[in-house]
N, CA, C and O atoms as a GROMACS GRO file, in nm:
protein
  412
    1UNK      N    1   2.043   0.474   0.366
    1UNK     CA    2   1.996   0.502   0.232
    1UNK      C    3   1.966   0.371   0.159
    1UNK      O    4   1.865   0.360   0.090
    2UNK      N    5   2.065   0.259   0.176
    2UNK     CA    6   1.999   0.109   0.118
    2UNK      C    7   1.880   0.095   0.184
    2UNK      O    8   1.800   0.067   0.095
    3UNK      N    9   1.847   0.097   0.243
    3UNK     CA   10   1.746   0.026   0.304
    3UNK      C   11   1.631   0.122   0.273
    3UNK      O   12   1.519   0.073   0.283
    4UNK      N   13   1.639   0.257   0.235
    4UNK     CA   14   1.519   0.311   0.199
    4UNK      C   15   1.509   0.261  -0.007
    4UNK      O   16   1.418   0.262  -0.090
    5UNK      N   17   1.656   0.225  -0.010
    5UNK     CA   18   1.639   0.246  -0.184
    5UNK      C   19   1.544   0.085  -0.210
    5UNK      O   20   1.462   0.058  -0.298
    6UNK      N   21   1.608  -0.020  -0.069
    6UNK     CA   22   1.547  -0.126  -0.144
    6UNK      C   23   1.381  -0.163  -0.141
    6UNK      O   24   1.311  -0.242  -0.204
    7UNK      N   25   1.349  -0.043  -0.013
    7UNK     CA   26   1.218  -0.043  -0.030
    7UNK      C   27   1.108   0.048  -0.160
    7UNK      O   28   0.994   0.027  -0.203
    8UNK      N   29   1.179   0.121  -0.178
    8UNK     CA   30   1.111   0.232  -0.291
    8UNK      C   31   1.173   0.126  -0.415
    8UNK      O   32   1.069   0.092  -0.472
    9UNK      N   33   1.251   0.079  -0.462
    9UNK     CA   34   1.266   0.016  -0.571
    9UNK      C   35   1.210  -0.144  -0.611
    9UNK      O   36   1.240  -0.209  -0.712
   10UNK      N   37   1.121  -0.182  -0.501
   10UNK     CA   38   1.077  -0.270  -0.503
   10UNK      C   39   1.004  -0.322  -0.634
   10UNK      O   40   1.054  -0.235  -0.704
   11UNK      N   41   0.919  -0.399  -0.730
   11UNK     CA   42   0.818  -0.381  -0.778
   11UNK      C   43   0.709  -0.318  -0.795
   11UNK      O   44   0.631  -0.366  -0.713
   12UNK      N   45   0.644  -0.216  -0.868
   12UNK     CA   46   0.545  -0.112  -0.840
   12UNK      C   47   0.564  -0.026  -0.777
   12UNK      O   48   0.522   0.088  -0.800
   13UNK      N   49   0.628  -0.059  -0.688
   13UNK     CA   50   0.678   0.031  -0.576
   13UNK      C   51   0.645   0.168  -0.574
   13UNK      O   52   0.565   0.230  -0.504
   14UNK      N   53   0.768   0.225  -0.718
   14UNK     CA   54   0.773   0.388  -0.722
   14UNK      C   55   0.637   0.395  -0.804
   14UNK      O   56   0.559   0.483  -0.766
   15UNK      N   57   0.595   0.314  -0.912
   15UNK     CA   58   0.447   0.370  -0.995
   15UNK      C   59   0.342   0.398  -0.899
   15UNK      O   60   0.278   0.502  -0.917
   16UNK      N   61   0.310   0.318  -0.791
   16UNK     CA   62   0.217   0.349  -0.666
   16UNK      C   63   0.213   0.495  -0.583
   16UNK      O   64   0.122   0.563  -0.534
   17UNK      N   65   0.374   0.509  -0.595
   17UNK     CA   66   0.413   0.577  -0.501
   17UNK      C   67   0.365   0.723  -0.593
   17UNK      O   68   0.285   0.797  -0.536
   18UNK      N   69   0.413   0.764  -0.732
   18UNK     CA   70   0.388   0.810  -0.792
   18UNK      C   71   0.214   0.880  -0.823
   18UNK      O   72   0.156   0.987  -0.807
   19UNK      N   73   0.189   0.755  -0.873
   19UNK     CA   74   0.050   0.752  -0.837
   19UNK      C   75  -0.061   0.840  -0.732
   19UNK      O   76  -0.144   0.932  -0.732
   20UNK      N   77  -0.010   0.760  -0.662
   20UNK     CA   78  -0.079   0.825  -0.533
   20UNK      C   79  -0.035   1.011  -0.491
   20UNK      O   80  -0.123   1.083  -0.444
   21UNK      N   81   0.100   1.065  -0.514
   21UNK     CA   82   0.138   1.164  -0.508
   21UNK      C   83   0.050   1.216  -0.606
   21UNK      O   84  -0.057   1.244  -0.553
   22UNK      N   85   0.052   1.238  -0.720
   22UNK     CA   86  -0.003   1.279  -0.829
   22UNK      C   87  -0.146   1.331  -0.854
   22UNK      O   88  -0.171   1.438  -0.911
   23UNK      N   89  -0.290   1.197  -0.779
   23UNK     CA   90  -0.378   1.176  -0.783
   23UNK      C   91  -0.436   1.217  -0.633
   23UNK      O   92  -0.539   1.262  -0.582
   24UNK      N   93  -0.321   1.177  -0.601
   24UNK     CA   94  -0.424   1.190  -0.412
   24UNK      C   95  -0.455   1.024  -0.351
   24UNK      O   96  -0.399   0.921  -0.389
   25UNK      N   97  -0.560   1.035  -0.249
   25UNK     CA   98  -0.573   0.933  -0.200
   25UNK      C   99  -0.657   0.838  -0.305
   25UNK      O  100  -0.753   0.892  -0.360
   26UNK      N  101  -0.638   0.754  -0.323
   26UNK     CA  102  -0.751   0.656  -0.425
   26UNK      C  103  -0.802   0.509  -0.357
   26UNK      O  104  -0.736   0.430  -0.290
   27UNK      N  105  -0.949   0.501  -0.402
   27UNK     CA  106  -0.989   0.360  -0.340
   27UNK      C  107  -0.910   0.253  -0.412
   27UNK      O  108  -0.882   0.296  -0.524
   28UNK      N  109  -0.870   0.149  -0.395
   28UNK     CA  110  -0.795   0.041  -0.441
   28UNK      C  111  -0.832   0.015  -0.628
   28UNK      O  112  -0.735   0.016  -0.703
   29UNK      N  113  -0.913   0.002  -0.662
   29UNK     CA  114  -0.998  -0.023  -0.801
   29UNK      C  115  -0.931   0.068  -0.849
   29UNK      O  116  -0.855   0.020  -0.933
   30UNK      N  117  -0.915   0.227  -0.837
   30UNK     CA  118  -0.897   0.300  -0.878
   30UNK      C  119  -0.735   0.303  -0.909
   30UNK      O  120  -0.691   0.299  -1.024
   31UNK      N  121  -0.667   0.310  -0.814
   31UNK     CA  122  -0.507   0.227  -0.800
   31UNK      C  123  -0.468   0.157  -0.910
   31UNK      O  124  -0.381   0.187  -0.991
   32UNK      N  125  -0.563   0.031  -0.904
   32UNK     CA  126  -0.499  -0.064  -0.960
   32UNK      C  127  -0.563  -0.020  -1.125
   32UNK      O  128  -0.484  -0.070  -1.206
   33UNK      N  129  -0.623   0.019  -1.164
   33UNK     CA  130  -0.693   0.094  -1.265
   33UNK      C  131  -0.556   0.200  -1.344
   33UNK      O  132  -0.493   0.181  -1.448
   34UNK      N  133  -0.548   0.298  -1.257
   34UNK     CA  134  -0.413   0.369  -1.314
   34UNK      C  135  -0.301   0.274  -1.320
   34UNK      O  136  -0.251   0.269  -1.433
   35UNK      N  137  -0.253   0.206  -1.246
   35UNK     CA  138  -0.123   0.133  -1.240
   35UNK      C  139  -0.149   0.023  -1.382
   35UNK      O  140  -0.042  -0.009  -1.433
   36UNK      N  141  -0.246  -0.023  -1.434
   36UNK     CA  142  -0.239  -0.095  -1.568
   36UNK      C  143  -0.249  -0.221  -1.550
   36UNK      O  144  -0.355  -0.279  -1.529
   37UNK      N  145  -0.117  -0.283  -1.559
   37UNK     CA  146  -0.090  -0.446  -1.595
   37UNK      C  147  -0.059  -0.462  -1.423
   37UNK      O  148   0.042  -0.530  -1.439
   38UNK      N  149  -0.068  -0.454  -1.310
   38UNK     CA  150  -0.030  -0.498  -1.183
   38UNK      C  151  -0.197  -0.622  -1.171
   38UNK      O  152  -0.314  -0.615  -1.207
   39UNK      N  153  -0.137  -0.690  -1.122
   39UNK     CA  154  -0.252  -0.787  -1.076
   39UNK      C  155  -0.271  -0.717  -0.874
   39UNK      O  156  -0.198  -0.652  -0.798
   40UNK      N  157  -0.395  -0.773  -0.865
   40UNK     CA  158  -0.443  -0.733  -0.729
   40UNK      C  159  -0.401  -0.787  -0.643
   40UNK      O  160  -0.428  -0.738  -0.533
   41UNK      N  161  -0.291  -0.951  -0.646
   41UNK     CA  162  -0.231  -0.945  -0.497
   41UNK      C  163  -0.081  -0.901  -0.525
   41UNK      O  164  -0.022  -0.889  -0.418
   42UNK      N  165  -0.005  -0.876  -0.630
   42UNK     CA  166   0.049  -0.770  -0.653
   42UNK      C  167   0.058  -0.614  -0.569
   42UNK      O  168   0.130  -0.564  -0.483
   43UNK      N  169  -0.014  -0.589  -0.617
   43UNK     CA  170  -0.090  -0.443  -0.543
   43UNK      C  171  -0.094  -0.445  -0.413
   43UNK      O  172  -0.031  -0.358  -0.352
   44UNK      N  173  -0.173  -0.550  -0.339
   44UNK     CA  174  -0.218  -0.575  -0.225
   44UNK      C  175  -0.070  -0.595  -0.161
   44UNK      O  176  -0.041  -0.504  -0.083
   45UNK      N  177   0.022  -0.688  -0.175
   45UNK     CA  178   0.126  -0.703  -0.144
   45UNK      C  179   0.213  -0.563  -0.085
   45UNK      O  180   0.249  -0.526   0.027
   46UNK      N  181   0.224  -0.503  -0.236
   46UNK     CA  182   0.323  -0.399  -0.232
   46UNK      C  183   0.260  -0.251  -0.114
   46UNK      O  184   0.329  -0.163  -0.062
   47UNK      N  185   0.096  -0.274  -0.104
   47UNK     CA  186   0.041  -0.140  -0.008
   47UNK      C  187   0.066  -0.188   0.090
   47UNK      O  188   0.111  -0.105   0.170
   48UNK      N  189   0.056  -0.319   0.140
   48UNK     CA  190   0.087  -0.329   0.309
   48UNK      C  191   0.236  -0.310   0.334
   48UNK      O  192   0.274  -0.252   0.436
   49UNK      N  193   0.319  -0.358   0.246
   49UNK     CA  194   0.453  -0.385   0.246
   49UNK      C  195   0.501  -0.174   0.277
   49UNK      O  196   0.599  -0.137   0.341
   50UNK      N  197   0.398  -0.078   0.210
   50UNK     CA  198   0.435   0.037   0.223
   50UNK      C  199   0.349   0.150   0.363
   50UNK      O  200   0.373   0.261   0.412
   51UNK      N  201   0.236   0.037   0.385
   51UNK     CA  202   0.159   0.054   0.509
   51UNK      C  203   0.248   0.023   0.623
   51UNK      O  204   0.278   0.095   0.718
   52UNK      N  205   0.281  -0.093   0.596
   52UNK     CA  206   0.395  -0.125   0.715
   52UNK      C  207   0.539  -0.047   0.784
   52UNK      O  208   0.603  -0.044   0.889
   53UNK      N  209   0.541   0.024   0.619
   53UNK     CA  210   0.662   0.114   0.651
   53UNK      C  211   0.631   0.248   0.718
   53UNK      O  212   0.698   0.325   0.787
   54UNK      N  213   0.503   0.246   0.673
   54UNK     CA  214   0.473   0.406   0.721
   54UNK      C  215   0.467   0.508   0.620
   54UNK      O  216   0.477   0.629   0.641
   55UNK      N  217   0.444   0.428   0.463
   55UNK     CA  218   0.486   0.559   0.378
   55UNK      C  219   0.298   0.566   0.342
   55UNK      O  220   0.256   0.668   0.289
   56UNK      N  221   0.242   0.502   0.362
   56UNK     CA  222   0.138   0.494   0.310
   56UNK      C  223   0.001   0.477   0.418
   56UNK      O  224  -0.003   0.390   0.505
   57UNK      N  225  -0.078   0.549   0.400
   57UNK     CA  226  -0.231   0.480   0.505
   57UNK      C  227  -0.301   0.384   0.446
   57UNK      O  228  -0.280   0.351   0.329
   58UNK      N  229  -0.400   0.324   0.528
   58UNK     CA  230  -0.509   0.246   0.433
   58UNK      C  231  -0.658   0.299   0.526
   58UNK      O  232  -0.686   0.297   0.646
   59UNK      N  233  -0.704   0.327   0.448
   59UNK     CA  234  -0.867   0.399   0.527
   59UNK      C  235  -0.980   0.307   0.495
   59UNK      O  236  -1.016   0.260   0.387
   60UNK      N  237  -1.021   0.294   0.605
   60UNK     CA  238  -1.109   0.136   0.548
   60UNK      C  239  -1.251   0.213   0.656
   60UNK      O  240  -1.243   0.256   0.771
   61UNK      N  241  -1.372   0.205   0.561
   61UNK     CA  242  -1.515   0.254   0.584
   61UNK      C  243  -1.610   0.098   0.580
   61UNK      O  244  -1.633   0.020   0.487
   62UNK      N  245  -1.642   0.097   0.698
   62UNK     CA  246  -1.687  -0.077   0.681
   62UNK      C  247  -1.874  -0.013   0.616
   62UNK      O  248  -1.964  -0.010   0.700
   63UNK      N  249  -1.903   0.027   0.478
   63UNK     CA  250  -1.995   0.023   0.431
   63UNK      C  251  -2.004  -0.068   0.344
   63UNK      O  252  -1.905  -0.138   0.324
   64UNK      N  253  -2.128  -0.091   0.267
   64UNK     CA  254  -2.125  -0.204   0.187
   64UNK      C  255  -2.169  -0.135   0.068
   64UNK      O  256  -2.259  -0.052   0.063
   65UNK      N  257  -2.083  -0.186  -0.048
   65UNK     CA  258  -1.944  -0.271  -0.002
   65UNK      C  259  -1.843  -0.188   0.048
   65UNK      O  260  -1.817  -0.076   0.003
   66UNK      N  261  -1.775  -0.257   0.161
   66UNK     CA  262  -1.664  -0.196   0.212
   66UNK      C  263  -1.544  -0.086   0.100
   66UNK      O  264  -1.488  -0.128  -0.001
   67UNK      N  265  -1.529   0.057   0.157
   67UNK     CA  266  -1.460   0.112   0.099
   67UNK      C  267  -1.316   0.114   0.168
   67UNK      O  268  -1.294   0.120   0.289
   68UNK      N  269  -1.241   0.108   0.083
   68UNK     CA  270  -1.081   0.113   0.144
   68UNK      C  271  -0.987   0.203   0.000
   68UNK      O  272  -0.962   0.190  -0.120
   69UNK      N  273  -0.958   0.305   0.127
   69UNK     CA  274  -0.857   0.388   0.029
   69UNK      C  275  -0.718   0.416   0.046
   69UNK      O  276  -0.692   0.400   0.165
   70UNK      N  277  -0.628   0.447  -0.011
   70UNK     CA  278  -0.456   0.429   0.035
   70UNK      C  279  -0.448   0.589  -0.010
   70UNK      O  280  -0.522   0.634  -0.096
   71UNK      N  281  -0.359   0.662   0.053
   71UNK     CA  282  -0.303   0.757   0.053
   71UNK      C  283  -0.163   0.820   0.101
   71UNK      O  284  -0.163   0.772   0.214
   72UNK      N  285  -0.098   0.861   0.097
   72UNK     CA  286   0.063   0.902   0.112
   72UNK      C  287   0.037   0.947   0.253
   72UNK      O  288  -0.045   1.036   0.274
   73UNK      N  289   0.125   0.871   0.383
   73UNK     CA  290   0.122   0.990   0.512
   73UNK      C  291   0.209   1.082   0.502
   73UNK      O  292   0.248   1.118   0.391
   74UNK      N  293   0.257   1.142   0.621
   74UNK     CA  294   0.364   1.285   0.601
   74UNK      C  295   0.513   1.161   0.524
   74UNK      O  296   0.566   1.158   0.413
   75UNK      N  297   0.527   1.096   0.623
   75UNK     CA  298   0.656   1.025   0.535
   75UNK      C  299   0.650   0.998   0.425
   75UNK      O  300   0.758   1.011   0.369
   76UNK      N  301   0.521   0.945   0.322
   76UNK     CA  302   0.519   0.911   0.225
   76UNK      C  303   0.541   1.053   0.137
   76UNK      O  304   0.609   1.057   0.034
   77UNK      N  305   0.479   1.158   0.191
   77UNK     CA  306   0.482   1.296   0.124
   77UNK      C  307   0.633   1.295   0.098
   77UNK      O  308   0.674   1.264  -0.014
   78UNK      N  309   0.711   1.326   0.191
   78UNK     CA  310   0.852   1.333   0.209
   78UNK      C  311   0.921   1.306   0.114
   78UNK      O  312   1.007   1.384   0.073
   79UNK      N  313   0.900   1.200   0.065
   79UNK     CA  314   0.957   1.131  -0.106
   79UNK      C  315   0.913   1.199  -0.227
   79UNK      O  316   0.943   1.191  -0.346
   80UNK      N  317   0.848   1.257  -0.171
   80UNK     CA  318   0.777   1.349  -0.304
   80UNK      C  319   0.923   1.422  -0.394
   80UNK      O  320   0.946   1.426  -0.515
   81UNK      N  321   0.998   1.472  -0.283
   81UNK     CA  322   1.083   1.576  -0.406
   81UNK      C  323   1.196   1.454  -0.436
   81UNK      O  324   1.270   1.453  -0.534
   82UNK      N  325   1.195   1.405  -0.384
   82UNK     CA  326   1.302   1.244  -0.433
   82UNK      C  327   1.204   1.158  -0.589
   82UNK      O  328   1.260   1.098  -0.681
   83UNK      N  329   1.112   1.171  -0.581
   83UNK     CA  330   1.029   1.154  -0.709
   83UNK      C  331   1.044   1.235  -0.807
   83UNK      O  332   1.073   1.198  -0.920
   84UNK      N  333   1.024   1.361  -0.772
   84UNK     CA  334   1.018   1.484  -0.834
   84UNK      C  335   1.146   1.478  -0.920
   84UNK      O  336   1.144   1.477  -1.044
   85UNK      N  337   1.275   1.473  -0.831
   85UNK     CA  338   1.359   1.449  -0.875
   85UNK      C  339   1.440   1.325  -0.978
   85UNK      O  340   1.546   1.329  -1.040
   86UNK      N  341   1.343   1.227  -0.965
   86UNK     CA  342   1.401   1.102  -1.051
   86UNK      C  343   1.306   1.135  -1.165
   86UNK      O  344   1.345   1.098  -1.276
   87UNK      N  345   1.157   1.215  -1.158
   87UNK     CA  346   1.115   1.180  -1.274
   87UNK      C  347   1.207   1.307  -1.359
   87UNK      O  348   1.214   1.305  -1.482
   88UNK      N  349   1.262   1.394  -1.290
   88UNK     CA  350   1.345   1.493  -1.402
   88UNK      C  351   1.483   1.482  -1.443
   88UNK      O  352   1.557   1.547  -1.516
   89UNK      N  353   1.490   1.413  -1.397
   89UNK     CA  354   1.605   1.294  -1.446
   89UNK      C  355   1.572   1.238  -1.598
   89UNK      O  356   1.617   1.265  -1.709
   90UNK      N  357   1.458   1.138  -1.542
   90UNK     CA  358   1.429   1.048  -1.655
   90UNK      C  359   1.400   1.139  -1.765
   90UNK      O  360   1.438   1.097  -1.875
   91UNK      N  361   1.329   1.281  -1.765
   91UNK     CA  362   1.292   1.295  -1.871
   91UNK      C  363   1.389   1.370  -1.940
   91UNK      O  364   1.368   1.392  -2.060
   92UNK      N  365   1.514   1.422  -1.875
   92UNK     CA  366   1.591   1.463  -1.938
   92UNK      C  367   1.708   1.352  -2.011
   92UNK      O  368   1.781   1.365  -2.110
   93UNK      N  369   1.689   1.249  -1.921
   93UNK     CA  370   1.789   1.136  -2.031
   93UNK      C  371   1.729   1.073  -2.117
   93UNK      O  372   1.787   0.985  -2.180
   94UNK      N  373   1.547   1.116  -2.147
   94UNK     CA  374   1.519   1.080  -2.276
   94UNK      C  375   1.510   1.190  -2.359
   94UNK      O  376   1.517   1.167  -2.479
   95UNK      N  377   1.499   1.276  -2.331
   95UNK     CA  378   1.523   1.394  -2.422
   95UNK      C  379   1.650   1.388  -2.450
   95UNK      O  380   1.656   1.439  -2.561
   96UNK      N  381   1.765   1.355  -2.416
   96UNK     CA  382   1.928   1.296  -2.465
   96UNK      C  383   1.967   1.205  -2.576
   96UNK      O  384   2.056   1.226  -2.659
   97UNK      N  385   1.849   1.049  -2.560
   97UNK     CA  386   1.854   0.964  -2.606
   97UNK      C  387   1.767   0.952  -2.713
   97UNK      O  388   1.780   0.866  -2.801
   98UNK      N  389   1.649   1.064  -2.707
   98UNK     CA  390   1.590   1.077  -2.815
   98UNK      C  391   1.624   1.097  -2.976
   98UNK      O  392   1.554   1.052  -3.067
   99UNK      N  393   1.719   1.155  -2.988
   99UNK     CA  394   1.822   1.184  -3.146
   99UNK      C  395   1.867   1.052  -3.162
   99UNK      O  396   1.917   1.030  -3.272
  100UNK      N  397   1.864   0.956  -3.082
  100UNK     CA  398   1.992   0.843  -3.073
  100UNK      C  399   1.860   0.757  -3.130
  100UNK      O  400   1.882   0.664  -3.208
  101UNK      N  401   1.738   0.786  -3.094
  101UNK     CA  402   1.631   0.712  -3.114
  101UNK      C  403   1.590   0.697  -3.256
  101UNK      O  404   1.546   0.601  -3.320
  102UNK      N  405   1.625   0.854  -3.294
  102UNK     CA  406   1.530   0.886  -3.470
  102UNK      C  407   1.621   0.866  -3.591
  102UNK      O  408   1.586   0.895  -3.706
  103UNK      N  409   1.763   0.804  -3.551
  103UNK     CA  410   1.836   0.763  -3.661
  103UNK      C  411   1.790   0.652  -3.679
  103UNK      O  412   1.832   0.582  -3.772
   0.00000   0.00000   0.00000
């Protein structure tokens, strides 16, 4: 379980991971477009780092200009209800902390 937490908790990590569950497969532009403030070797970093693991594909169409898209494989799917589950987490400990907010 460490060793899966220290990879999913990496930097970007879960927003990617998120991301991509959410949206589907996306060409890179598009990625880094939803994800906001990540710079592109940022990004680039963190998809091979999740290519490598196996949670993620990279689909590369040598047209010009070359298209390359990332998408969740079955393992990456797999995390889905482990997402599912942290984001209902989060939103219930801000719905907690919210009263604590409006004083």
């Amino acid at each position: 379980m460490d060793a899966l937490l220290r990879l999913i908790m990496g930097p970007w990590t879960t927003q990617i991971l998120w991301v991509l569950r959410t949206q589907g497969a996306l060409r890179f532009g598009a990625l880094q477009r939803q994800l906001g403030q990540i710079s592109a070797r940022v990004l680039t970093q963190r998809l091979r780092l999740l290519e490598d693991a196996g949670i993620l594909y990279r689909d590369y169409r040598p047209t010009v200009p070359p298209e390359v898209s990332y998408g969740l494989t079955e393992r990456g799917r797999q995390l889905g209800s482990v997402l599912d589950g942290l984001d209902a987490l989060a939103r219930q400990w801000a719905a907690e902390d919210a009263p604590q907010n409006d004083s």
